[in-house]
C-alpha positions as CSV (number, residue, x, y, z in Angstrom):
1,X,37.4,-5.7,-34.8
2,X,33.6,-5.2,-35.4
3,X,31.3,-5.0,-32.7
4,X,29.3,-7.6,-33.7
5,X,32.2,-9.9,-33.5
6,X,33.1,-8.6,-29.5
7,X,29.5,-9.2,-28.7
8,X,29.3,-12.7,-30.3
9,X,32.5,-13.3,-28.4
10,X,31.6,-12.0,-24.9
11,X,27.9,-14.1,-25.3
12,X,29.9,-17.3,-26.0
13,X,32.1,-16.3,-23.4
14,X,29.3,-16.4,-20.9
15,X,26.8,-19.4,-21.8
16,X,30.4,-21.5,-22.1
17,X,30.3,-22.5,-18.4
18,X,26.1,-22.3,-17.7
19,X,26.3,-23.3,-14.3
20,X,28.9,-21.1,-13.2
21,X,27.2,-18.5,-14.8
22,X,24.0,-18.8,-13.0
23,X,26.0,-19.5,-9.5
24,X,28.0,-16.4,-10.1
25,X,24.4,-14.4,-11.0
26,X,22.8,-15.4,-7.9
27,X,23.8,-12.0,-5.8
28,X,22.6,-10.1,-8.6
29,X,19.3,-12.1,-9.0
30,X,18.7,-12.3,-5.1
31,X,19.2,-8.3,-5.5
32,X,17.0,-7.4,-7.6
33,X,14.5,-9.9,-7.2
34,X,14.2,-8.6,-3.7
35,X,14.0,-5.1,-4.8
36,X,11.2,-5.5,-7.7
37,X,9.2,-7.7,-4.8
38,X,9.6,-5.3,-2.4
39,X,8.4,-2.4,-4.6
40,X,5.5,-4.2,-5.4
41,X,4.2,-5.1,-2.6
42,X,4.4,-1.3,-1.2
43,X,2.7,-0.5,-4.6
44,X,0.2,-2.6,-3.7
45,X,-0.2,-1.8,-0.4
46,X,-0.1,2.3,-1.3
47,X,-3.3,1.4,-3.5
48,X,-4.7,-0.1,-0.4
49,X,-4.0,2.9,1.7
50,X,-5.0,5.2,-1.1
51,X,-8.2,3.4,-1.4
52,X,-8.8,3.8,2.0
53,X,-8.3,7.6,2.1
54,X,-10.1,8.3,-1.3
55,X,-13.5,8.2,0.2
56,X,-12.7,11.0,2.5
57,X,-12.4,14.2,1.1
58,X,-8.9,16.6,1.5
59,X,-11.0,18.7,4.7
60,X,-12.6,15.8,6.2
61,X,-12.0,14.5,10.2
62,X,-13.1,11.9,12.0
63,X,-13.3,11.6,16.1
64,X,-13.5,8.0,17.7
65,X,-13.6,7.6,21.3
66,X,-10.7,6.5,23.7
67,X,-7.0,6.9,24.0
68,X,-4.0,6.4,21.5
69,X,-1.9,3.5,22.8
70,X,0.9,4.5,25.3
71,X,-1.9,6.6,26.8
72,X,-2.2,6.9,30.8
73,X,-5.6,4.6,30.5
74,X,-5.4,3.7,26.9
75,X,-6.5,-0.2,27.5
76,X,-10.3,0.1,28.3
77,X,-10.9,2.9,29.1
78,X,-12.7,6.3,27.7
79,X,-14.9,4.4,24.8
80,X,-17.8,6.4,25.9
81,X,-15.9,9.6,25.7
82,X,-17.7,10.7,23.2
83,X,-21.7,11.8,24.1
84,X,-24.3,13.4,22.6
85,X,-23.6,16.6,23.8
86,X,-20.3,16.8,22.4
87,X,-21.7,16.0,19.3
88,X,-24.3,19.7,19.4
89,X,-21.1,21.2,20.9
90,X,-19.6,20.5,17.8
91,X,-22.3,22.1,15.3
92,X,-21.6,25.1,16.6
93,X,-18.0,25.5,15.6
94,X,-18.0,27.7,13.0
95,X,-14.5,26.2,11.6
96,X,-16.5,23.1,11.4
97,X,-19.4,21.5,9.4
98,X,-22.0,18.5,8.5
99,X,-21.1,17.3,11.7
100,X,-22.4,13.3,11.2
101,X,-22.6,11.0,14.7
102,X,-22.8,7.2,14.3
103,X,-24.1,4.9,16.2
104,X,-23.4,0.9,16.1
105,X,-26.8,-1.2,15.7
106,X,-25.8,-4.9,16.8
107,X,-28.0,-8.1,15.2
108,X,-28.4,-10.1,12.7
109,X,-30.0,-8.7,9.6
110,X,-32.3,-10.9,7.2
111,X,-34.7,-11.0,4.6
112,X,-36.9,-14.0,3.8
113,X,-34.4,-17.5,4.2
114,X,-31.0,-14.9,3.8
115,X,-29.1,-13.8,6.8
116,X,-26.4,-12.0,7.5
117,X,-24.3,-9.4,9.3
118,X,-23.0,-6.1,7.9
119,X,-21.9,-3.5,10.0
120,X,-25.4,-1.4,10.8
121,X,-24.6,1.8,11.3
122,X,-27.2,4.7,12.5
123,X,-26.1,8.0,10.7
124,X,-27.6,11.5,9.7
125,X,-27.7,12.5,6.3
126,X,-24.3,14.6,6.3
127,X,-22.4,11.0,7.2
128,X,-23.0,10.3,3.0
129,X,-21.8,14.1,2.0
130,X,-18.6,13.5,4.7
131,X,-17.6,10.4,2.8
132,X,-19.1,11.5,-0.5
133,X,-21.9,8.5,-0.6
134,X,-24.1,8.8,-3.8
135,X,-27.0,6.3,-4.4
136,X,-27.1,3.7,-7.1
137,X,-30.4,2.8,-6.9
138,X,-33.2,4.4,-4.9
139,X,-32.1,7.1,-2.6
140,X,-30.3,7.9,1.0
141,X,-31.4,8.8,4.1
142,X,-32.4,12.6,4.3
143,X,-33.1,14.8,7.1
144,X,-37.3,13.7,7.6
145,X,-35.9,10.3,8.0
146,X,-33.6,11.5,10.6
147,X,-35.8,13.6,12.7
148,X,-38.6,11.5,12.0
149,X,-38.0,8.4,13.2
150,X,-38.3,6.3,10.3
151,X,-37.0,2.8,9.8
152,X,-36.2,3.2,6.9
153,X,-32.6,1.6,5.5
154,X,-30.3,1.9,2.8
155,X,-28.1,-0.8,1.6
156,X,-24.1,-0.8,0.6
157,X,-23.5,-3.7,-2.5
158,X,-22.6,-6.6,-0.6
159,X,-25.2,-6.3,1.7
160,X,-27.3,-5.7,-0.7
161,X,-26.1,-9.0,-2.7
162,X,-25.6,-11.4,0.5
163,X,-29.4,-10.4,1.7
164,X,-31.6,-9.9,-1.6
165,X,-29.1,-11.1,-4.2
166,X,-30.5,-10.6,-7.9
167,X,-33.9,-9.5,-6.0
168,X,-34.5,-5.7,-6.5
169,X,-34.3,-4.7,-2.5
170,X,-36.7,-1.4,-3.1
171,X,-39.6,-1.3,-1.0
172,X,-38.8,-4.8,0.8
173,X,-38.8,-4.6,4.3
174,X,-35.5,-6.2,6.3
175,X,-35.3,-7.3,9.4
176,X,-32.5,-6.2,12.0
177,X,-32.5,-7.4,15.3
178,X,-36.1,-7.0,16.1
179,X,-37.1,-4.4,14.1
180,X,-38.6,-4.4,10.6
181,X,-36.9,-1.4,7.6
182,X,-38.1,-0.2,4.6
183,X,-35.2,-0.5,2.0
184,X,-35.0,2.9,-0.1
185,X,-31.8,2.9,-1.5
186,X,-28.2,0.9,-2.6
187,X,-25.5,3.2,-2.1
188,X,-22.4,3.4,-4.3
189,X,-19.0,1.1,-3.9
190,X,-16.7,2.4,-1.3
191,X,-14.1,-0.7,-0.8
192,X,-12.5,-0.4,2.5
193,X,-12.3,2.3,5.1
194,X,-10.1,2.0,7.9
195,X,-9.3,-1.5,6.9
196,X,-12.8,-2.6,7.2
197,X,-15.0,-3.5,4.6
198,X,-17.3,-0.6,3.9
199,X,-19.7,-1.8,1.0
200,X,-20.7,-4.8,3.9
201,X,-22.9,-2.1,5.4
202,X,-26.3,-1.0,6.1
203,X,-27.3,2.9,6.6
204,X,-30.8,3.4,9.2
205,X,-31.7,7.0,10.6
206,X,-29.8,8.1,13.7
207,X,-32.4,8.4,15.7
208,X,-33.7,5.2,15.4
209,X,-30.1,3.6,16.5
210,X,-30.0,5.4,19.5
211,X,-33.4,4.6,20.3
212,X,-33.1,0.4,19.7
213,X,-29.7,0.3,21.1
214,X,-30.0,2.7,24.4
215,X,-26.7,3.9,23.8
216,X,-25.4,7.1,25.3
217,X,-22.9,8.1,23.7
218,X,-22.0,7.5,19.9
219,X,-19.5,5.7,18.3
220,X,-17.6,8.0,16.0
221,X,-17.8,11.4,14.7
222,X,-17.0,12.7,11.2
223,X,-17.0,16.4,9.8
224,X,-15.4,18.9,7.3
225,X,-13.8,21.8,7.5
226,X,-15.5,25.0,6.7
227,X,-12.3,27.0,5.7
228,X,-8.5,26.2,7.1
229,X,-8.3,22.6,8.0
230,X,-5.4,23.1,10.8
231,X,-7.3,25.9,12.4
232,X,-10.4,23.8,12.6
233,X,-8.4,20.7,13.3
234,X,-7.6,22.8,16.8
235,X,-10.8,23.9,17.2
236,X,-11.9,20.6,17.5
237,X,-9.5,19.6,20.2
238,X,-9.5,22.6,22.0
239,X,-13.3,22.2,22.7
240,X,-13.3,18.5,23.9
241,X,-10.7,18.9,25.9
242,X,-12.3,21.6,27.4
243,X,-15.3,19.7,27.6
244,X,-14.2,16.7,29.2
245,X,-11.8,19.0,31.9
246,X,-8.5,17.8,30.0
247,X,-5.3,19.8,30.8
248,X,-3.2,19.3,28.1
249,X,-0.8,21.9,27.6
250,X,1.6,20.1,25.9
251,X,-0.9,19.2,22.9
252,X,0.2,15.3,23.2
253,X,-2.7,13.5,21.5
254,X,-1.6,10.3,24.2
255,X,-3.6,12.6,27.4
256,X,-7.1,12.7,25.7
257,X,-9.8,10.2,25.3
258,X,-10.5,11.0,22.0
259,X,-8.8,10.5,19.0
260,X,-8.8,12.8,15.9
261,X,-7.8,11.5,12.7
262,X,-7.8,13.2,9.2
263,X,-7.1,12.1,5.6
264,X,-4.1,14.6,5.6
265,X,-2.8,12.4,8.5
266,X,-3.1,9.5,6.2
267,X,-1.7,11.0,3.9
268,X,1.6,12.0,5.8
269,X,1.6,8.3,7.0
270,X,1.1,7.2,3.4
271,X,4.6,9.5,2.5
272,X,6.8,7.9,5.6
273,X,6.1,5.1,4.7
274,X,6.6,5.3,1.3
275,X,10.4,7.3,2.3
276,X,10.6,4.0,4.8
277,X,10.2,1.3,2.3
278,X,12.7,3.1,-0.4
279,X,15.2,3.2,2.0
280,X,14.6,-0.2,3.1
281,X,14.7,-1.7,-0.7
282,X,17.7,0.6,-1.3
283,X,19.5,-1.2,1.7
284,X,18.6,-4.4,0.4
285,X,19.7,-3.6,-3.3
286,X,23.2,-2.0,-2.1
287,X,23.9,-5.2,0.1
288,X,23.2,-7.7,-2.8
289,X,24.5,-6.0,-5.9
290,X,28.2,-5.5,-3.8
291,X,27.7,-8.6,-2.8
292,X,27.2,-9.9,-6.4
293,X,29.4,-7.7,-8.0
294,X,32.6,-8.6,-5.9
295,X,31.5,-12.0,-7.0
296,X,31.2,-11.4,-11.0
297,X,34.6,-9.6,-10.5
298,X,36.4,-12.7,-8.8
299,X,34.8,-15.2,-11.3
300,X,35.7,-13.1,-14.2
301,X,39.6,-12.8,-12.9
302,X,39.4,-16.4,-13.1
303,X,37.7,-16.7,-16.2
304,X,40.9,-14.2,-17.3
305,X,43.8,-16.5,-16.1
306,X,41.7,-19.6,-17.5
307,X,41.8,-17.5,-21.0
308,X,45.3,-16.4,-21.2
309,X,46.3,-18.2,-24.2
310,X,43.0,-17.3,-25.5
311,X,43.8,-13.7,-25.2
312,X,47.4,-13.8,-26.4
313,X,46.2,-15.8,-29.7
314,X,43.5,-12.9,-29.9
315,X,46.0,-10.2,-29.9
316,X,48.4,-12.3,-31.9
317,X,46.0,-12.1,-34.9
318,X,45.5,-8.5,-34.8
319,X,43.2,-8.2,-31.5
320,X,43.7,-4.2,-29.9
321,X,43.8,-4.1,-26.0
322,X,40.5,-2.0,-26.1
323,X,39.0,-4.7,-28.1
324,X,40.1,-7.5,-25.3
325,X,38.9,-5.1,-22.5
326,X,35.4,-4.1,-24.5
327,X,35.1,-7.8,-24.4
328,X,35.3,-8.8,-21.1
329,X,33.7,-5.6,-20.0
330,X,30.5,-6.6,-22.4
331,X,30.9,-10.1,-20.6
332,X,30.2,-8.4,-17.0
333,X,27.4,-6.1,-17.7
334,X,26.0,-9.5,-19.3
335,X,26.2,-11.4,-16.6
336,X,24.5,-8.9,-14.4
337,X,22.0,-7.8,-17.0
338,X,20.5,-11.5,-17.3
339,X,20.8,-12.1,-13.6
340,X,18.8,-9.4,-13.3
341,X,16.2,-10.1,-16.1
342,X,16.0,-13.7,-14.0
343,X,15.6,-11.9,-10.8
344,X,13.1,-9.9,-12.0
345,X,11.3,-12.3,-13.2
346,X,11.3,-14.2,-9.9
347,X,10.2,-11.2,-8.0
348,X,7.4,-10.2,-10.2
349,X,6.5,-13.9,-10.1
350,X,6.2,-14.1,-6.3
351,X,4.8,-10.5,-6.1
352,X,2.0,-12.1,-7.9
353,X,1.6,-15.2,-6.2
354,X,1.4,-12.9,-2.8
355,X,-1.4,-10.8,-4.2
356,X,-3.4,-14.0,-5.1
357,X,-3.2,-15.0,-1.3
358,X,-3.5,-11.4,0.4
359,X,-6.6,-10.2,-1.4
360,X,-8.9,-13.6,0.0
361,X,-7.8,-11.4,3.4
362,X,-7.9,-7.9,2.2
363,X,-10.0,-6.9,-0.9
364,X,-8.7,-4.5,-2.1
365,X,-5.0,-5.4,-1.8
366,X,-4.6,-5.8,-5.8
367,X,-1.2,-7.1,-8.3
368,X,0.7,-3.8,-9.1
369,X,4.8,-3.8,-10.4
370,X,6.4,-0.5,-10.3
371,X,8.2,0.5,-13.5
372,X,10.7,2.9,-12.0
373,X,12.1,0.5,-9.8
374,X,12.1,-2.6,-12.0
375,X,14.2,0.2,-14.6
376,X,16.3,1.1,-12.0
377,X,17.1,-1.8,-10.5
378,X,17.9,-3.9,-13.8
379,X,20.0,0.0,-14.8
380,X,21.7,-0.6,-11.5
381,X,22.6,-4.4,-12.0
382,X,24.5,-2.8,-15.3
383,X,26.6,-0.6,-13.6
384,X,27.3,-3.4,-11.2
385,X,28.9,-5.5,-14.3
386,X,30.4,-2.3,-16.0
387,X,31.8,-1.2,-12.2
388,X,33.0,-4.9,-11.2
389,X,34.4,-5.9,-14.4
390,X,36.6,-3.0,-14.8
391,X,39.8,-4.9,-13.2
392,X,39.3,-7.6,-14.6
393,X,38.9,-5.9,-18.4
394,X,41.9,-4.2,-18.0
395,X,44.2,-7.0,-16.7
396,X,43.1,-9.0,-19.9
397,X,43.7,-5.9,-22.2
398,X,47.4,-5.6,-20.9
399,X,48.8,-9.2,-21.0
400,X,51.9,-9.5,-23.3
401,X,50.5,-12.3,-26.7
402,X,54.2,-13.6,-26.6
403,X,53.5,-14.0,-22.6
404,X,50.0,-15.5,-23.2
405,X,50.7,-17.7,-25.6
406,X,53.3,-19.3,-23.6
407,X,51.2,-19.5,-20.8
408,X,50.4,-23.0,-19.5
């Protein structure tokens, strides 16, 4: 029998009863639809994450204030942990460098009839070689701005378009809170950092934050490496915790107030849950495909006793028994093959539909599909049909034609 014949057969064999078809598809479908969605949305979300760490360079650190939840005073307490003092402490490190303090400036900022209100954040120049910061226009704060005094301010893009929109911002003079700047730069796109919106930002010298907002202590700390990044990374600790009288033998980042995160940690976050949301989708797929396969194999030892007489008449005419059992084998991996097209379909379809809403919330949550899994779920639906429609093959292949035909 030529092949073409066995697949024209199994194809008819399949559309003949559409809606059974579809009803006996619907494991397979729900399977890999909810494995293609799933592997979306982590794709999406690992360019989210990746976005957020590709700002910081592979030796970079940053110290914020406070305790990691589950701490002993973790709610409310040690948000001025960090002072001034810590922050010379610091430059001294020799495992350590560009050590860059920021300080929050609160108020709204405007310009002519625009207001609005970025994050205004009172850095040295070493904050822009931390998180690799180039200009677009103008330039950025340098040290004579710093140890000046100057108020002088440099723009990210959406502040830049919310305040002066198509209006070149060089040389025009802001206002935030109640003090006048000189713009002198746009910096470059960042998208988000730490989940927060990082091109909604204005950049004024250090000194002149901690002189408008009184503060005493600072807000976050970032620096680099000099050489070995774990070394340094206990230098760090080992200094504040001195510093601030902490005994903390046990090294359990819960007993500080302060909190030191890296982009390595990110990272390692980045990987578990990667590992975490491949077993997850690998759970779901294992569920549905048995689940849909038991079901192709019941309907298709139906779909066998329904077509007895069909078979013996087959074999009567000159039909082999690998012929009947290449057809009804070809009839399974079809069933699940198009289920999973259709499933794939619907989870790309709803993938998309969920970026469309989640990037109004978070900007840079983008569409993204990942190949591998799409091909591996769709290879995996096959095996289901080839697996599942084994019985079922094989029973067909071994009725008797005198038996069939007299089958009623």
């Amino acid at each position: 029998m030529l092949l073409s014949d066995t697949l024209i057969t199994a194809y008819r064999g399949v559309t003949a009863n559409v809606s059974r078809a579809l009803l006996t598809m619907l494991g397979i479908i729900i399977g890999v639809g909810s494995v293609v969605l799933m592997s979306a949305i982590g794709a999406s979300m690992q360019g989210v994450i990746l976005g957020q760490i590709s700002s910081l360079g592979a030796k970079s650190m940053v110290i914020f204030p406070g305790q990691m939840e589950g701490g002993p005073n973790s709610v409310g307490a040690g948000h001025d942990s960090l002072t001034f003092d810590d922050v010379e402490a610091l430059r001294k490190l020799r495992t350590i460098e560009n050590v860059a303090p920021v300080i929050f400036v609160t108020g709204t900022s405007s310009y002519g009839n625009s207001e609005s209100s970025p994050q205004v954040f009172g850095v040295t120049e070493d904050f822009f070689l931390n998180q690799t910061i180039s200009a677009t226009e103008g330039r950025l704060l340098d040290a004579s701005d710093v140890e000046g005094g100057k108020a002088v301010a440099v723009l990210a893009p959406d502040a830049k378009e919310k305040l002066f929109g198509s209006v070149d911002p060089l040389g025009k003079r802001l206002k935030i809170g109640s003090l006048h700047y000189t713009v002198v730069g746009v910096s470059k796109a960042l998208g988000s950092q730490f989940f927060q919106n990082a091109d909604d930002r204005i950049y004024v010298p250090f000194t002149v934050a901690r002189t408008v907002s009184g503060q005493k202590f600072v807000n976050y700390i970032t620096m680099l490496a000099t050489e070995n990044f774990d070394i340094a990374f206990d230098d760090v600790k080992s200094l504040l915790r001195q510093r601030h009288s902490i005994e903390n033998p046990e090294d359990d980042p819960k007993d500080d107030d302060f909190i030191v995160r890296s982009s390595a940690q990110a990272n390692d976050i980045l990987g578990s849950v990667s590992l975490g949301l491949t077993l997850f989708i690998t759970t779901i797929a294992a569920i549905s495909l048995l689940v849909g396969g038991i079901g192709i194999m019941n309907i298709m030892l139906v779909s066998v006793t329904e077509r007895t007489r069909e078979i013996g008449l087959r074999k009567a005419i000159g039909a082999r028994p690998k012929d009947i059992l290449f057809q009804f084998l070809i009839e399974s991996v079809l069933l699940t093959v198009i289920g999973g097209m259709i499933g794939m379909a619907f989870g790309i379809g709803i993938a998309f539909l969920a970026a469309v809403g989640i990037s109004g919330l978070l900007s840079t949550y983008h569409f993204a599909v990942s190949m591998p899994s799409i091909l591996a779920s769709l290879l995996m639906a096959a095996i289901t049909g080839l697996v599942f429609g084994i019985s079922p093959a094989r029973r067909a292949s071994r009725l008797h034609p005198i038996d069939a035909l007299r089958y009623e």
